[in-house]
N, C-alpha and C positions, 0 to 999 in steps of 0.2 A: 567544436560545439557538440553538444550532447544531443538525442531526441530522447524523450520518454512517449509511451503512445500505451495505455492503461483499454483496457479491453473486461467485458465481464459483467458490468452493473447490469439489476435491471429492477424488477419489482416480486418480492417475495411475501409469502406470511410468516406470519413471527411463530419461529419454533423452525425455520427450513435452512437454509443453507445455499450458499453463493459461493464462487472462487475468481476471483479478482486476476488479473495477468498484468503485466507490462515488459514491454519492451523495451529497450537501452539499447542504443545505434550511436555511432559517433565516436568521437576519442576521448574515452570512458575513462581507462587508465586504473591501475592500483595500486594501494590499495583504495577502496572505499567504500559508501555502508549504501545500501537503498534501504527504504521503506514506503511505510503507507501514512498519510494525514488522513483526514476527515473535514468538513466543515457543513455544520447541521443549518437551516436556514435561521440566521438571524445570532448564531453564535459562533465565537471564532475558531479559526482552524487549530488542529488538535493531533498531537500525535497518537496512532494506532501501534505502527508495530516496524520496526526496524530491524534491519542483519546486514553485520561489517560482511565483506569479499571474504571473511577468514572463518565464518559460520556464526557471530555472536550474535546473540538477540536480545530483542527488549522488546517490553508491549505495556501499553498502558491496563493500572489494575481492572479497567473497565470492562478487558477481551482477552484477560488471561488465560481464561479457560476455556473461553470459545475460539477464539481465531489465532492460524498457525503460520506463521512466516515461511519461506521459503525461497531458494536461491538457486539460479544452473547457471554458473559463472563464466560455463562454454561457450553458455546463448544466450548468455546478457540478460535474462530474465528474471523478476522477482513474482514472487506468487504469496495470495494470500488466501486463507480457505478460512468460512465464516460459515460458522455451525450456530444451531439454539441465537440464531437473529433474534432481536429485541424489537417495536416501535423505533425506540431512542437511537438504535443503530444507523437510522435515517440519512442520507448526507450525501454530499459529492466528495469521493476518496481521491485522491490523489499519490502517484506514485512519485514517489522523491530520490535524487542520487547527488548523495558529496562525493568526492573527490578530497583523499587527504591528500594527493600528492599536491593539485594548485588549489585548492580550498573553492572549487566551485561548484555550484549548487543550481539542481534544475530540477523543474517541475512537469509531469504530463498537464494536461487539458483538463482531467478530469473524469471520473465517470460513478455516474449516479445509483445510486443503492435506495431502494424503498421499499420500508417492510413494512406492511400492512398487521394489525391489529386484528 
């Protein structure tokens, strides 16, 4: 079993800047990708920004240029650093881990991000 345990959220003004954490515990195994979701109240969950165990990234065109993925595959941790926050950035983020070797897929808790206007 996996744990994820996401750390970070809290309440910003739009134009500031946040860094997200999580942690991975368990038998984790690789290769495989973490990342970040989103879900804003009232719309569905969305992906942010993802990195395979091997450094690859993706990020939806909404945070391309604002927020930056990052990986310590020592310490199981992913990182996400959010510059120029929006309103719309609003949401409870979630940290994510597949597993390509048995195809399994877990979720943190959660933690909330709100950028003030």
């Amino acid at each position: 079993q996996v744990q994820l345990v996401e750390s970070g959220g809290g309440l910003v003004q739009a134009g500031g800047s946040l860094r997200l954490s999580c942690a991975a515990s368990g038998s984790i195994g690789r290769p495989n990708v973490m990342g970040w979701y989103r879900q804003a109240p009232g719309k569905q969950r969305e992906l942010v920004a993802t990195i395979t165990s091997g450094g690859s990234r993706n990020s939806a065109d909404s945070v391309k240029d604002r927020f930056t993925i990052s990986r310590d595959n020592a310490k199981n941790t992913v990182a996400l650093q959010m510059n120029s926050l929006k309103p719309e950035d609003t949401a409870v983020y979630y940290c994510n881990l597949v597993s390509w070797l048995n195809g399994g897929e877990y979720w943190g808790k959660g933690t909330l991000v709100t950028v003030s206007s």
